[in-house]
PDB file of N, CA, C and O in Angstrom:
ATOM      1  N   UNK A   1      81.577  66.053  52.192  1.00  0.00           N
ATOM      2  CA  UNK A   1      82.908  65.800  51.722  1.00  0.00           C
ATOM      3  C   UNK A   1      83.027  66.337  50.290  1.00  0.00           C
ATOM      4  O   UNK A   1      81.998  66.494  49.633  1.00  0.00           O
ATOM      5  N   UNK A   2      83.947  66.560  49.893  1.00  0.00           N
ATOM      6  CA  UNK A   2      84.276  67.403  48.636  1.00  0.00           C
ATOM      7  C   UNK A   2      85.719  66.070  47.895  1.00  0.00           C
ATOM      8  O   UNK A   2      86.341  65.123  48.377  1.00  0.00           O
ATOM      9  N   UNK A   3      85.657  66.886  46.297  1.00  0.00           N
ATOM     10  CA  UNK A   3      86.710  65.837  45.648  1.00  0.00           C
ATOM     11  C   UNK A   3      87.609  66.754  45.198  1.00  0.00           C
ATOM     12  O   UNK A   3      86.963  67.776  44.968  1.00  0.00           O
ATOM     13  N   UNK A   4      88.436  66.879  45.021  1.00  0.00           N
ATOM     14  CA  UNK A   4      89.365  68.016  44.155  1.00  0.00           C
ATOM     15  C   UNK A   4      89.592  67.342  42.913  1.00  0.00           C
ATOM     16  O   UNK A   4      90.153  66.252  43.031  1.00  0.00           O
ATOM     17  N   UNK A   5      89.314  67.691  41.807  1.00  0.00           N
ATOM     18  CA  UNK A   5      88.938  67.320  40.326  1.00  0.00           C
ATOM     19  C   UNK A   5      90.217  67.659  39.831  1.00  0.00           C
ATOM     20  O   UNK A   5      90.587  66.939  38.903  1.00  0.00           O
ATOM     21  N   UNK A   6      91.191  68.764  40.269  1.00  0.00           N
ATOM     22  CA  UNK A   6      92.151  69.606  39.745  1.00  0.00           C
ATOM     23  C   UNK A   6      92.013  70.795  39.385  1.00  0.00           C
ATOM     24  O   UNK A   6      90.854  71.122  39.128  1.00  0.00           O
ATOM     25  N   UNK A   7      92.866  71.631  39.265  1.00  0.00           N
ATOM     26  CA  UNK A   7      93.061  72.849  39.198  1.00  0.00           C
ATOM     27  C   UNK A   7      92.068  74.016  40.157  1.00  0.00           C
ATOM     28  O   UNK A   7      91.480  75.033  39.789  1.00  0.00           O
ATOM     29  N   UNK A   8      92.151  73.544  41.147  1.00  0.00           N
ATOM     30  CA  UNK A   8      91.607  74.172  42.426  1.00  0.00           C
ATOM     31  C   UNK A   8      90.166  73.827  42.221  1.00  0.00           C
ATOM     32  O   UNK A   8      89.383  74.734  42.503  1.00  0.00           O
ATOM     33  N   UNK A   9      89.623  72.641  41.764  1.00  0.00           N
ATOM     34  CA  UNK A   9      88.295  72.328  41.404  1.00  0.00           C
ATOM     35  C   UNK A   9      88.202  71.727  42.054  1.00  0.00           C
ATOM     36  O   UNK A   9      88.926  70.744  42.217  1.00  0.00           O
ATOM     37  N   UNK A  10      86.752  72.223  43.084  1.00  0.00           N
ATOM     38  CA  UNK A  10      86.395  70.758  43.887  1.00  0.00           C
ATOM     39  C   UNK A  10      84.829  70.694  43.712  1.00  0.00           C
ATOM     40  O   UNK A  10      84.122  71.592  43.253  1.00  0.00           O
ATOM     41  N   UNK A  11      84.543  69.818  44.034  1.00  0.00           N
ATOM     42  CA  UNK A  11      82.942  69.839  44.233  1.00  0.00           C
ATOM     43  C   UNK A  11      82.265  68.669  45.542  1.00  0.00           C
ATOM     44  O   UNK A  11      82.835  67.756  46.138  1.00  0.00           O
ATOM     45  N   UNK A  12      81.006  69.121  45.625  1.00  0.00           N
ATOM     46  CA  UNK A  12      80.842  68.409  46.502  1.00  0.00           C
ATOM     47  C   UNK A  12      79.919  66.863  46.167  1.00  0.00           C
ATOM     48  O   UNK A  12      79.007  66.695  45.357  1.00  0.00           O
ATOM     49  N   UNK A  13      80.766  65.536  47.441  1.00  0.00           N
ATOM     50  CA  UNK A  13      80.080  64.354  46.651  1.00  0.00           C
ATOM     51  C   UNK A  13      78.766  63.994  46.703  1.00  0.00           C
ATOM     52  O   UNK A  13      78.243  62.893  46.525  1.00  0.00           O
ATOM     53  N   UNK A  14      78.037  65.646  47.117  1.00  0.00           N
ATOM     54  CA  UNK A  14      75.717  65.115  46.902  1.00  0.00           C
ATOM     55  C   UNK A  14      76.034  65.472  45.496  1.00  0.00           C
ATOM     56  O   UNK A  14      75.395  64.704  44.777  1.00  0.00           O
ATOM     57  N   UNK A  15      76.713  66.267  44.814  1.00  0.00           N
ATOM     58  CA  UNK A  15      76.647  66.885  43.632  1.00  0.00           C
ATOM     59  C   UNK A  15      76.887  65.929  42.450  1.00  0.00           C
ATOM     60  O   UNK A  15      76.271  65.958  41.384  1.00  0.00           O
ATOM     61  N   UNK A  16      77.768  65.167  42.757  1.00  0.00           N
ATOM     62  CA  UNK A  16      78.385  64.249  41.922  1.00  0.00           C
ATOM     63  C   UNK A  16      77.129  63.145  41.420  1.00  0.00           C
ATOM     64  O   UNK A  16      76.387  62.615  42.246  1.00  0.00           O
ATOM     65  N   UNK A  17      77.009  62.859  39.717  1.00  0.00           N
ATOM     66  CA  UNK A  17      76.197  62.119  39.497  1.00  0.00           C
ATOM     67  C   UNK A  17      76.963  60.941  39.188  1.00  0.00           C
ATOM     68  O   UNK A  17      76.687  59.821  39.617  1.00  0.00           O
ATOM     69  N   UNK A  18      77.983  61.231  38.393  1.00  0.00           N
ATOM     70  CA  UNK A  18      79.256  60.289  37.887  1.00  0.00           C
ATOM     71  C   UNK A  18      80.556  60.640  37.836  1.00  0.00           C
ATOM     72  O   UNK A  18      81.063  61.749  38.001  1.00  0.00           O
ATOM     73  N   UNK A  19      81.093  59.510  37.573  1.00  0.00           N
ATOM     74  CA  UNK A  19      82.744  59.489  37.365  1.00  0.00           C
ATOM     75  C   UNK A  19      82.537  58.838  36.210  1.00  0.00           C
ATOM     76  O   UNK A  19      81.727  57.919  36.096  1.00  0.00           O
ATOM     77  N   UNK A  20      83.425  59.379  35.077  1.00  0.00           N
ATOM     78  CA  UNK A  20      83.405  58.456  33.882  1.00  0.00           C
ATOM     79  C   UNK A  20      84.906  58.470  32.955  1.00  0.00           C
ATOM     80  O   UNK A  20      85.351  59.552  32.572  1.00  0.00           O
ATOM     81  N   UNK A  21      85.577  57.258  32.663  1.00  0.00           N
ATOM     82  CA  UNK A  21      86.585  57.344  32.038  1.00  0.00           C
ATOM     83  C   UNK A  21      86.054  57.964  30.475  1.00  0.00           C
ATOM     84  O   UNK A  21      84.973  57.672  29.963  1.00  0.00           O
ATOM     85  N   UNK A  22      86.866  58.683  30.001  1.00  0.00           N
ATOM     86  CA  UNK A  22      86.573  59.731  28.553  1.00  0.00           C
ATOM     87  C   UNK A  22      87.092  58.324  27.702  1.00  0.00           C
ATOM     88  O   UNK A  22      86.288  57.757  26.963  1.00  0.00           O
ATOM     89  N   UNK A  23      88.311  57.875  27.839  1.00  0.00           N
ATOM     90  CA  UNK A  23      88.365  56.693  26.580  1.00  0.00           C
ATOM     91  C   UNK A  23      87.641  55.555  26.413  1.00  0.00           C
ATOM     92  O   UNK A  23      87.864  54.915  25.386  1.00  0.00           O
ATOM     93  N   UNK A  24      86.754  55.115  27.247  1.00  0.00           N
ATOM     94  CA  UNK A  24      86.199  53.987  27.102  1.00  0.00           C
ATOM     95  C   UNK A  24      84.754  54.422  27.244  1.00  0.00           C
ATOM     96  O   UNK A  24      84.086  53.533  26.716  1.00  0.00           O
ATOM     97  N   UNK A  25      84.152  55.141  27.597  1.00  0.00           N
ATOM     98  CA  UNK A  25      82.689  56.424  27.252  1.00  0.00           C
ATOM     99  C   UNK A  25      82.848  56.592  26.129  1.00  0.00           C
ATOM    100  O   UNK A  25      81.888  56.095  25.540  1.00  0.00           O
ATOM    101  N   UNK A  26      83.834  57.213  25.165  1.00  0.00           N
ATOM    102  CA  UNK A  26      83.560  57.785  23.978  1.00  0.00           C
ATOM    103  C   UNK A  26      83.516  57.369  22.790  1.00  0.00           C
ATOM    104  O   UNK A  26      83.151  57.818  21.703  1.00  0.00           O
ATOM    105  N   UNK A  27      84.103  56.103  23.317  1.00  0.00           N
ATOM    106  CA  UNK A  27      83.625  55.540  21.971  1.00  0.00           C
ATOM    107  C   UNK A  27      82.568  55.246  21.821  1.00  0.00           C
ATOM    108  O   UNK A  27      82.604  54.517  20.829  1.00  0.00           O
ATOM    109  N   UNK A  28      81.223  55.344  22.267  1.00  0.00           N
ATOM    110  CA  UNK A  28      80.048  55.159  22.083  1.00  0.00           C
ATOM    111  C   UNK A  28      79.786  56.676  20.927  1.00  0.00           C
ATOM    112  O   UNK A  28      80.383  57.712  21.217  1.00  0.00           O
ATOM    113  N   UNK A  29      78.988  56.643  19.834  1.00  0.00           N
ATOM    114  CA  UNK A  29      78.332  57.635  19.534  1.00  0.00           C
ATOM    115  C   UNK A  29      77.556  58.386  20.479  1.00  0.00           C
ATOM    116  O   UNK A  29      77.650  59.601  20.650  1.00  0.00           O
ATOM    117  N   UNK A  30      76.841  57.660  21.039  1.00  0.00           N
ATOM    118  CA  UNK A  30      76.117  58.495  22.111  1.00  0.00           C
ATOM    119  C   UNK A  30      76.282  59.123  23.225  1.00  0.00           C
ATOM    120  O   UNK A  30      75.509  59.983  23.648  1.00  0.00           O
ATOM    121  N   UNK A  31      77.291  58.743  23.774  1.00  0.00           N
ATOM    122  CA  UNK A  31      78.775  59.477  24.602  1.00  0.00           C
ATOM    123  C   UNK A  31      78.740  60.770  24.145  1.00  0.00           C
ATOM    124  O   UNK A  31      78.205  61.725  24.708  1.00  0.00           O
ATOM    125  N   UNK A  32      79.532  60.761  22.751  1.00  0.00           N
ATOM    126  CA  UNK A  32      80.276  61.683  21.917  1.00  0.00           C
ATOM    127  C   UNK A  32      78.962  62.758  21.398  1.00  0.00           C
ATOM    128  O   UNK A  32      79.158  63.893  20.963  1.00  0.00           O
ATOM    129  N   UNK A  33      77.649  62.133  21.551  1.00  0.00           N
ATOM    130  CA  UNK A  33      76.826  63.591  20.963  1.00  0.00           C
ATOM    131  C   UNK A  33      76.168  63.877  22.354  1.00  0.00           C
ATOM    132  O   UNK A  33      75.180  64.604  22.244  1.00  0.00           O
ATOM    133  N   UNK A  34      76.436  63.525  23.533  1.00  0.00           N
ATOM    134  CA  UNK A  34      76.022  64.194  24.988  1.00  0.00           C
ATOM    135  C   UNK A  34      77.111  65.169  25.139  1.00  0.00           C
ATOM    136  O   UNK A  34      76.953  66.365  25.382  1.00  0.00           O
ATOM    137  N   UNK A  35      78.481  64.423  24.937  1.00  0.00           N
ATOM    138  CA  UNK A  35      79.449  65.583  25.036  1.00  0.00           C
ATOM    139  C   UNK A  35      79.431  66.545  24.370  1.00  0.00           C
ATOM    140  O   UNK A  35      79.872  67.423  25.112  1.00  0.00           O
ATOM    141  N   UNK A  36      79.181  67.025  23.327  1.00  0.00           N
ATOM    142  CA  UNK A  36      79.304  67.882  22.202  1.00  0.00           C
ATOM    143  C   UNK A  36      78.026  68.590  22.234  1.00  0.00           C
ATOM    144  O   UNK A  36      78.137  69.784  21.958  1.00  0.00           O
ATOM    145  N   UNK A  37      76.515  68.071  22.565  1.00  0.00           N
ATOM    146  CA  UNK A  37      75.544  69.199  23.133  1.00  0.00           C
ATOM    147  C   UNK A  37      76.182  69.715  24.457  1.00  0.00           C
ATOM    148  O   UNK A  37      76.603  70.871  24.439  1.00  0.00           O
ATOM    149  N   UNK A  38      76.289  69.066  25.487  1.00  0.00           N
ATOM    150  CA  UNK A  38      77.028  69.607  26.718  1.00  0.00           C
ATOM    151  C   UNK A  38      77.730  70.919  26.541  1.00  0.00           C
ATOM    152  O   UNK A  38      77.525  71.975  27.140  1.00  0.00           O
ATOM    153  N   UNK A  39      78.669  70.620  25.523  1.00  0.00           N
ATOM    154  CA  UNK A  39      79.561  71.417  25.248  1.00  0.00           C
ATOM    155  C   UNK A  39      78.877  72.748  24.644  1.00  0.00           C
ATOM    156  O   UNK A  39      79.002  73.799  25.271  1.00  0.00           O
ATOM    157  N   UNK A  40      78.133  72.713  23.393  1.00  0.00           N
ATOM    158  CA  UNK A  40      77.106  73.684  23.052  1.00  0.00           C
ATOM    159  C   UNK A  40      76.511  74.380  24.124  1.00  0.00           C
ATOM    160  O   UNK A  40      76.341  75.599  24.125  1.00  0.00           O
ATOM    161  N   UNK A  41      76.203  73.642  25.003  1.00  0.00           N
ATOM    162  CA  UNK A  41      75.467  74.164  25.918  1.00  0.00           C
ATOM    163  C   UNK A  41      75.921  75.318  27.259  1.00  0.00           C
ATOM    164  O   UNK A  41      75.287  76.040  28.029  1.00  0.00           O
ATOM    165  N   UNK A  42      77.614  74.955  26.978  1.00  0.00           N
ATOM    166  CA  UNK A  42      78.050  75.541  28.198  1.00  0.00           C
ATOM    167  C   UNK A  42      77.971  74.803  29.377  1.00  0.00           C
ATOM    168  O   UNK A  42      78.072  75.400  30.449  1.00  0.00           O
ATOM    169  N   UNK A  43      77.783  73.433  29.340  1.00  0.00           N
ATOM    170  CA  UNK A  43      77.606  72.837  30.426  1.00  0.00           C
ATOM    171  C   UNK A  43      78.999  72.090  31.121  1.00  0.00           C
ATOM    172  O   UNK A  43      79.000  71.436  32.164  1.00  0.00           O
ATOM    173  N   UNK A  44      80.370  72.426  30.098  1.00  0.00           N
ATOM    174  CA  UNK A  44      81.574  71.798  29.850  1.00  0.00           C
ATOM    175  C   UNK A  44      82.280  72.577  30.641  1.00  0.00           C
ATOM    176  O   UNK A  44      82.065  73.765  30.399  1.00  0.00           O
ATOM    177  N   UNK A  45      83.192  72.353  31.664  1.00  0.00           N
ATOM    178  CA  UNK A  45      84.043  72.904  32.811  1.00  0.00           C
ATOM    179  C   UNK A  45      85.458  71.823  32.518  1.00  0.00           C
ATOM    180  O   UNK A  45      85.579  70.620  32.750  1.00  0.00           O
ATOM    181  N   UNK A  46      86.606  73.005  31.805  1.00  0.00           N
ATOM    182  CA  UNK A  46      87.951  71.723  31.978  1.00  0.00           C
ATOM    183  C   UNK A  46      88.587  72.108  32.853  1.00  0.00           C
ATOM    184  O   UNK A  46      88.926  73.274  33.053  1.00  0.00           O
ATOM    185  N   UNK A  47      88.775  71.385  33.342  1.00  0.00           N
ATOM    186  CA  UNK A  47      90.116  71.510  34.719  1.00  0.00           C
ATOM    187  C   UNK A  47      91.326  70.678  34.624  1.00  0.00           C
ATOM    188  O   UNK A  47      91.960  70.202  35.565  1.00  0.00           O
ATOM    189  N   UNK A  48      91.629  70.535  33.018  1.00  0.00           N
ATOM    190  CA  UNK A  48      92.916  69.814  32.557  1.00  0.00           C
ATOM    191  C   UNK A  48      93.657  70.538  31.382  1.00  0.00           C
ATOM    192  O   UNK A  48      93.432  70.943  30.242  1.00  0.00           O
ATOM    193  N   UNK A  49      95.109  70.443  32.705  1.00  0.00           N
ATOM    194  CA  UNK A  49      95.847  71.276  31.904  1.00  0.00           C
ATOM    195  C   UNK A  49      96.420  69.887  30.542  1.00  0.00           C
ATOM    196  O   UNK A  49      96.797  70.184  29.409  1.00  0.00           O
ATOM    197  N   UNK A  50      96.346  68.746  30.975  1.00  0.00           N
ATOM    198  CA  UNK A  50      96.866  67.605  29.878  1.00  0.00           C
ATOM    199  C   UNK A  50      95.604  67.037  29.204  1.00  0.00           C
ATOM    200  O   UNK A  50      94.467  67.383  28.880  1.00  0.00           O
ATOM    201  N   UNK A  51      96.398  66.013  29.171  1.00  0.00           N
ATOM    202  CA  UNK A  51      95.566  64.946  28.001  1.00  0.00           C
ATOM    203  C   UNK A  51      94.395  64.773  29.050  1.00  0.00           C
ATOM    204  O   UNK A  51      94.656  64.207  30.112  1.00  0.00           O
ATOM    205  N   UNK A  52      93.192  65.208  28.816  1.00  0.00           N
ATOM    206  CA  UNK A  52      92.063  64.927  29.629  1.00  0.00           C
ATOM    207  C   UNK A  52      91.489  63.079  30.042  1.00  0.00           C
ATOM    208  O   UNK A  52      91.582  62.474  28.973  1.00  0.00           O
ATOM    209  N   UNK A  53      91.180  62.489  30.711  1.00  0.00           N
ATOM    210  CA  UNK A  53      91.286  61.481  31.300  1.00  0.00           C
ATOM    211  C   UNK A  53      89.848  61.018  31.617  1.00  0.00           C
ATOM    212  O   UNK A  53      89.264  59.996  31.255  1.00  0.00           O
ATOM    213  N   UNK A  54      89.431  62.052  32.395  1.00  0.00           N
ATOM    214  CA  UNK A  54      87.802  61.589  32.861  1.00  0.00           C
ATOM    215  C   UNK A  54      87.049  62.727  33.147  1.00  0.00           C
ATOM    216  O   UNK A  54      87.508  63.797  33.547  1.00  0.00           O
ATOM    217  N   UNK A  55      85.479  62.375  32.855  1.00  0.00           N
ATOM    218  CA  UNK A  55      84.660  63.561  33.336  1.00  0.00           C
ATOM    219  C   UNK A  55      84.012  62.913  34.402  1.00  0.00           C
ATOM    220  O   UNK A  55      83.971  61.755  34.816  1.00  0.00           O
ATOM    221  N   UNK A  56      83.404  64.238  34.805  1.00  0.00           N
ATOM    222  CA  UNK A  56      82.669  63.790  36.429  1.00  0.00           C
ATOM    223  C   UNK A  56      81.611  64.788  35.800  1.00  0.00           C
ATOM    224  O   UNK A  56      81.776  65.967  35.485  1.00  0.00           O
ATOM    225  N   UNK A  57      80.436  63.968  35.700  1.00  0.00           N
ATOM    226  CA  UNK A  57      79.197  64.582  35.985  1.00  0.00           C
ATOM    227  C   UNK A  57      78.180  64.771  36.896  1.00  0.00           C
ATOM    228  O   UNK A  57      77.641  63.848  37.507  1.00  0.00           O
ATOM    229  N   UNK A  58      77.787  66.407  37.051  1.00  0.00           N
ATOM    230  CA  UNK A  58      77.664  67.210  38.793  1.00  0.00           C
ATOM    231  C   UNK A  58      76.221  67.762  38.244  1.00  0.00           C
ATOM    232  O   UNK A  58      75.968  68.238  37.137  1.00  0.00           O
ATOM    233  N   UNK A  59      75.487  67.582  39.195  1.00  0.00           N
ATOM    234  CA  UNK A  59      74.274  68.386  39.523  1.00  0.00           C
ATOM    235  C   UNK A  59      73.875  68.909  40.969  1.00  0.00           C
ATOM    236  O   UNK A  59      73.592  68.148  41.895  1.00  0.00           O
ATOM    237  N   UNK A  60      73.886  70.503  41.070  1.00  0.00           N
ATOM    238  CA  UNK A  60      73.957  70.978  42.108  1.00  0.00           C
ATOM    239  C   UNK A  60      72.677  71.459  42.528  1.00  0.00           C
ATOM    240  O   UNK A  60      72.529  72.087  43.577  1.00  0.00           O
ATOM    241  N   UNK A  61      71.507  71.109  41.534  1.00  0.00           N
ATOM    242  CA  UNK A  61      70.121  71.301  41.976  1.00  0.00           C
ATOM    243  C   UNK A  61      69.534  72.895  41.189  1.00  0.00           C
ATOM    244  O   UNK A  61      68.407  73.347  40.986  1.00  0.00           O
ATOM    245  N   UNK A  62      70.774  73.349  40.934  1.00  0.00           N
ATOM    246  CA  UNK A  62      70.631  74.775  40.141  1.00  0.00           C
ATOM    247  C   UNK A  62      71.062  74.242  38.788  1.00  0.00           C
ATOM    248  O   UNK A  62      70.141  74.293  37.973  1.00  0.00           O
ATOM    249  N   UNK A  63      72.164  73.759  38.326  1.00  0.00           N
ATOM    250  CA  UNK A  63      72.641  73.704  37.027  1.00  0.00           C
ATOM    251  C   UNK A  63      73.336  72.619  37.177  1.00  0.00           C
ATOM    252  O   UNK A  63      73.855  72.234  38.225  1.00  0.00           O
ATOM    253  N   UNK A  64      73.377  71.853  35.638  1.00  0.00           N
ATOM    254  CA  UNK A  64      74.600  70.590  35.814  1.00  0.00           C
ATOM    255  C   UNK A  64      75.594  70.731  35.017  1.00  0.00           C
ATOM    256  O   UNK A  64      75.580  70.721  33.787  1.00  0.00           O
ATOM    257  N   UNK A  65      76.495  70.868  35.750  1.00  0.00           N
ATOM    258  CA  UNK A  65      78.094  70.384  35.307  1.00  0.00           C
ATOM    259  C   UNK A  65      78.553  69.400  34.562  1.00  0.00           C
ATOM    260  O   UNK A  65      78.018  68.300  34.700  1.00  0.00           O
ATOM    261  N   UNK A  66      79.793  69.579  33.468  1.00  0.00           N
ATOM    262  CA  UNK A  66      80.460  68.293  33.593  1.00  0.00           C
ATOM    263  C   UNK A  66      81.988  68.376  33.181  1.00  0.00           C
ATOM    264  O   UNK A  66      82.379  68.757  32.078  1.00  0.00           O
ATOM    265  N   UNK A  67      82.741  67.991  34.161  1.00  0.00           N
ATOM    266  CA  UNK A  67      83.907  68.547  34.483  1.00  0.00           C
ATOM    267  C   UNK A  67      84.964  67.777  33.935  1.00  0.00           C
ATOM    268  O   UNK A  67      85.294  66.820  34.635  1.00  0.00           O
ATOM    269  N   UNK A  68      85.604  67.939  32.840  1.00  0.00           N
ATOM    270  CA  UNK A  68      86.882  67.409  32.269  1.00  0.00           C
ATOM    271  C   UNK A  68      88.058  67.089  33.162  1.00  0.00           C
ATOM    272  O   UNK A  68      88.475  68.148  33.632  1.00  0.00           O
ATOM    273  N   UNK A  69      88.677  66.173  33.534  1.00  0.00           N
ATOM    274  CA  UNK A  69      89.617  66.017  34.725  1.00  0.00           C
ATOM    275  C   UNK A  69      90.859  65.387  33.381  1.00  0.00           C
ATOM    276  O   UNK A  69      90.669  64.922  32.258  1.00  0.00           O
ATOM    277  N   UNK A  70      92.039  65.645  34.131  1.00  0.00           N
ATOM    278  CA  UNK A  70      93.508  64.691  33.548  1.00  0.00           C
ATOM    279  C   UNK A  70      93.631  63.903  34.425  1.00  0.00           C
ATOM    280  O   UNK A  70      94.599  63.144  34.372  1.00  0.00           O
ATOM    281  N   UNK A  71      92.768  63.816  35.448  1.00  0.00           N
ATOM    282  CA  UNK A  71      92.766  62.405  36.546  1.00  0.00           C
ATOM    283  C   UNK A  71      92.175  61.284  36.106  1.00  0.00           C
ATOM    284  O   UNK A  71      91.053  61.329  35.601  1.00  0.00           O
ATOM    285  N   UNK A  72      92.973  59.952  36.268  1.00  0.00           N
ATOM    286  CA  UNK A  72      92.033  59.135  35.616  1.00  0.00           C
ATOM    287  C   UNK A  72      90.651  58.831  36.804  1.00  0.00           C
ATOM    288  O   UNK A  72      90.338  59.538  37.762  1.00  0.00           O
ATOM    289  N   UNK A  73      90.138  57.805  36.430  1.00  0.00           N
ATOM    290  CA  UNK A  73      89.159  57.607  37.429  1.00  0.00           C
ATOM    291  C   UNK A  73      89.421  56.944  38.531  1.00  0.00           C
ATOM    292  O   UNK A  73      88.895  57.168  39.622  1.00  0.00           O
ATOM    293  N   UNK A  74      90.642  55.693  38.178  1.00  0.00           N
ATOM    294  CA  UNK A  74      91.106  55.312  39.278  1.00  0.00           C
ATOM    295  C   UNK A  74      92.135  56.533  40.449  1.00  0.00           C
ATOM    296  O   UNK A  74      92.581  55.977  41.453  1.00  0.00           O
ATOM    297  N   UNK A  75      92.294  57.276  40.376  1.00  0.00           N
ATOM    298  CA  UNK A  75      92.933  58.593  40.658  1.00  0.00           C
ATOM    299  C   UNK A  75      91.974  59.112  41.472  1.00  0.00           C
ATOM    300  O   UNK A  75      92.327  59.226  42.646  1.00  0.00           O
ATOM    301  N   UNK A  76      90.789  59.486  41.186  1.00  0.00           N
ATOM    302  CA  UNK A  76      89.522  60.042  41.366  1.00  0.00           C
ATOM    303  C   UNK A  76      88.967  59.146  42.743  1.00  0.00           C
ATOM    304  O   UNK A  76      88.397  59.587  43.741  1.00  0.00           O
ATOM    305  N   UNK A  77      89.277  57.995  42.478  1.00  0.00           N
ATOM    306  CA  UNK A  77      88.539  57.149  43.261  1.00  0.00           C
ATOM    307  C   UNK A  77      89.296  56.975  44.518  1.00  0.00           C
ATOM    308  O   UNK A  77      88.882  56.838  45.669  1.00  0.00           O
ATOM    309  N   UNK A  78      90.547  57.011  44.025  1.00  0.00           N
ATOM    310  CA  UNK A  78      91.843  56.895  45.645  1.00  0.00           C
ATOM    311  C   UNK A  78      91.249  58.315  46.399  1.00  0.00           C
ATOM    312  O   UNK A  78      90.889  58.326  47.576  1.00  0.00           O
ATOM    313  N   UNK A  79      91.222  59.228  45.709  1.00  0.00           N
ATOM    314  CA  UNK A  79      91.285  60.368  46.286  1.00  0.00           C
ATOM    315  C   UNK A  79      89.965  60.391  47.275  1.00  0.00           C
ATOM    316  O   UNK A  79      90.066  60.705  48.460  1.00  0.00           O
ATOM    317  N   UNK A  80      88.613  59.993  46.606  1.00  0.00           N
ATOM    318  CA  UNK A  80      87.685  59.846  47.890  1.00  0.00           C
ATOM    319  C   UNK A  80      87.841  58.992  48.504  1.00  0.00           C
ATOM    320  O   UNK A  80      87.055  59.305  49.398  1.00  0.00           O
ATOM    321  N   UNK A  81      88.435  57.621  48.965  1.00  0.00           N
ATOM    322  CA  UNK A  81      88.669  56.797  49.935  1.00  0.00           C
ATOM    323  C   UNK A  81      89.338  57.189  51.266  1.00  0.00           C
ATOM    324  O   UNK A  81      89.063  56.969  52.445  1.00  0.00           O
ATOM    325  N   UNK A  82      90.563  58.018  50.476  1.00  0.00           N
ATOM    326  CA  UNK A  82      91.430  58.663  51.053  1.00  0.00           C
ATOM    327  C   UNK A  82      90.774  59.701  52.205  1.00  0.00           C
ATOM    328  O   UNK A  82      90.987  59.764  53.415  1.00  0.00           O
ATOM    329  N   UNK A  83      89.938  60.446  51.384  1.00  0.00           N
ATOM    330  CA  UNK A  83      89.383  61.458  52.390  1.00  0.00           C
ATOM    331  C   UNK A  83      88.158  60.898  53.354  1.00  0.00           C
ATOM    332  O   UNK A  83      87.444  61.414  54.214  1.00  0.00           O
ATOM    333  N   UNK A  84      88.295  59.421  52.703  1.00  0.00           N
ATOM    334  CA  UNK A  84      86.776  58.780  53.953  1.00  0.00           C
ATOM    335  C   UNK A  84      87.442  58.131  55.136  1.00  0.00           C
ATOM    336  O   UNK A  84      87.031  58.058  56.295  1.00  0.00           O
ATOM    337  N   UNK A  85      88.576  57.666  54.595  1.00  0.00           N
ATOM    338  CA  UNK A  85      89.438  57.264  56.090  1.00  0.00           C
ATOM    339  C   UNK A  85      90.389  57.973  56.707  1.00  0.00           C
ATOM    340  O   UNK A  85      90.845  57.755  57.830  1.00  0.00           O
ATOM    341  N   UNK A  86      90.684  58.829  55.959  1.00  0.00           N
ATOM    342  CA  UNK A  86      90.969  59.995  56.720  1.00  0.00           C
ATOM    343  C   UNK A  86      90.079  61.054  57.627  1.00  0.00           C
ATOM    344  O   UNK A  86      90.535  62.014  58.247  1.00  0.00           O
ATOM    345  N   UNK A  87      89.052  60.747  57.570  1.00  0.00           N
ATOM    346  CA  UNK A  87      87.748  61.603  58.122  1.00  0.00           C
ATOM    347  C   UNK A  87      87.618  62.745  57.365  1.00  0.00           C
ATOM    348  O   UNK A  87      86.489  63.195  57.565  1.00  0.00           O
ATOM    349  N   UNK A  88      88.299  63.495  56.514  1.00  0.00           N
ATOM    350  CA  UNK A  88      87.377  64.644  55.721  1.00  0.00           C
ATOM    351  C   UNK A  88      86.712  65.038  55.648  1.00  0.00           C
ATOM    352  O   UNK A  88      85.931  64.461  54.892  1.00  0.00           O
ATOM    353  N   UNK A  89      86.127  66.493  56.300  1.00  0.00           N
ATOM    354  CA  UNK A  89      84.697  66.727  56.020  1.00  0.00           C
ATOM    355  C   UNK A  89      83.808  65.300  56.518  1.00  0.00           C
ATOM    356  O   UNK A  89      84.153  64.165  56.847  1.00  0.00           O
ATOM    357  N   UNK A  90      82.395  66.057  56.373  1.00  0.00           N
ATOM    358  CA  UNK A  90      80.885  65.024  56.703  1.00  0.00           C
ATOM    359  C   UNK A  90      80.254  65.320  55.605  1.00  0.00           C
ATOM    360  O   UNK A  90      80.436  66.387  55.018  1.00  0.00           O
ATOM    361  N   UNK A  91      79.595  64.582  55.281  1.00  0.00           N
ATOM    362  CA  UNK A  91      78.427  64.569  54.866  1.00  0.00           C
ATOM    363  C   UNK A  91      77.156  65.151  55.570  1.00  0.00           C
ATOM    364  O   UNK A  91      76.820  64.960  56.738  1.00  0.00           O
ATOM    365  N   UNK A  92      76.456  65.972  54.527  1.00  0.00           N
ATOM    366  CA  UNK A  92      75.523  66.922  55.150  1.00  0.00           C
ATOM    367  C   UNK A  92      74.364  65.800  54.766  1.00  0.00           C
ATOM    368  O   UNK A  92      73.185  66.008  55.054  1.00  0.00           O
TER     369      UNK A  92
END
């Protein structure tokens, strides 16, 4: 099964390590200096055209992601329920 993150972003949910709200994560210092090496690193993917909302952090076994969404998390979270009772895709 896959999530659509936005802006034609999807990924798949073995990949997914987290869902994380950005305003209540960042206020930690330690939040804020994972994000900002991340970011150094190239490891930062936005897929928000607005006020960014939540990241989802992805490891695909090659490289890890971490994907800026304007979805909040509760958003994030309808959206995979949605596709589990809807049957969507399987799980490999």
């Amino acid at each position: 099964m896959y999530l659509h993150l936005g802006q034609s972003v999807v990924v798949h949910e073995d990949d997914i390590i987290g869902v994380f709200d950005l305003d209540v994560t960042s206020q930690s210092h330690i939040t804020r200096d994972y994000l900002a090496r991340a970011e150094k690193a190239g490891k930062v993917v936005n897929v928000s055209e607005e006020i960014p909302k939540s990241y989802v952090l992805c490891d695909d076994g090659k490289r890890e992601r971490l994907y800026i969404s304007q979805l909040s998390t509760a958003t994030l979270l309808k959206r995979y329920e949605s596709q589990q009772i809807k049957g969507f895709g399987l799980s490999e």
